[in-house]
C-alpha positions, -999 to +999 in steps of 0.1 A: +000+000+000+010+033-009+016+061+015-003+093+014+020+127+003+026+144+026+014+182+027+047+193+021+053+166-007+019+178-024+027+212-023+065+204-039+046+185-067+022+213-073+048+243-074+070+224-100+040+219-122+033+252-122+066+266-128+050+265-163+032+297-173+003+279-195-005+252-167-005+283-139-032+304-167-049+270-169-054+262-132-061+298-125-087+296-151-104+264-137-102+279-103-117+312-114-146+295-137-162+275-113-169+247-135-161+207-127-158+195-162-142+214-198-136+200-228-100+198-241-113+224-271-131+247-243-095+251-226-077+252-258-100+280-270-097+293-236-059+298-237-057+308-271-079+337-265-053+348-237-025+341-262-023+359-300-056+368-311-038+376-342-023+344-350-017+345-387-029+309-390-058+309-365-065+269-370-028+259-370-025+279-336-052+264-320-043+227-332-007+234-312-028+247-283-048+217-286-015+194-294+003+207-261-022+210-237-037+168-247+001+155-250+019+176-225+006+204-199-024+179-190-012+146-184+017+167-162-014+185-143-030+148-139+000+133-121+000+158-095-037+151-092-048+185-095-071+176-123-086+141-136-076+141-174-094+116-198-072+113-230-099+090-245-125+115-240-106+147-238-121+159-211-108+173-178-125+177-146-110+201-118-105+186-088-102+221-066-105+197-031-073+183-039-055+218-044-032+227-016-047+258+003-015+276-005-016+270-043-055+278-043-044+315-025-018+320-047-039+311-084-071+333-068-044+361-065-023+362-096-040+373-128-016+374-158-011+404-176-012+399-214+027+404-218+025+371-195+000+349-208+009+319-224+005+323-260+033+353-259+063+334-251+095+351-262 
C-alpha cells in the first residue's frame, strides 16, 4: 500500500507543475470558472484567446494549443492530481478539493497580464 503525500510533498509537486506559465493560466482559469468539467477544445479555445488573437494561422495555432495541452501540460497536471484528465475523452475535470490551500491562495491572487500569458512566449 501506498503512502499518502505528505502536505509538504503535495505542495513540492504542485509548485513544480506550475513553474510553467500555460499550466498556472490553466489552473487559474479552472479555479476562477467555477466549472467541474471542460472540454480539451473549451481550454484550448480558452488559452488561445489569452494568447495571440492575431495568429496568422488561427486553425494551425489552435491545433498546437490543442496538441500541447492533450500530450503535454495535462497529463503533467494529472499526475500531480490537481485535475482528472481523460485522453480517450478529452475531457478534464478540476479537482479544486485536492489543491493545496497555499496554491489555491496563490492562483485566486495572480491574474496574468497579457505580456505574460501563455501564447506570448519570447
Amino acid at each position: 500500500m501506498e503512502a499518502e503525500n505528505t502536505e509538504e510533498e503535495t505542495l513540492d509537486a504542485c509548485c513544480d507543475v506550475l513553474s510553467d506559465q500555460r499550466r498556472r493560466y490553466l489552473c487559474s482559469h479552472l479555479l476562477e470558472s467555477g466549472e467541474d468539467v471542460y472540454s480539451l477544445d473549451e481550454l484550448a479555445e480558452r488559452v488561445r484567446e489569452r494568447g495571440r488573437d492575431d495568429a496568422p494561422e488561427l486553425e494551425k495555432h489552435r491545433q498546437r494549443i490543442r496538441h500541447e495541452l492533450h500530450h503535454w501540460h495535462l497529463p503533467k497536471l494529472a499526475d500531480t492530481g490537481l485535475i482528472d484528465y481523460d485522453a480517450g475523452t478529452r475531457t478534464v475535470r478540476y479537482r479544486e478539493s485536492r489543491v493545496p490551500p497555499r496554491i489555491r491562495t496563490l492562483l485566486g491572487r495572480r491574474t496574468l497580464t497579457k505580456e505574460e500569458s501563455p501564447g506570448n512566449r519570447g
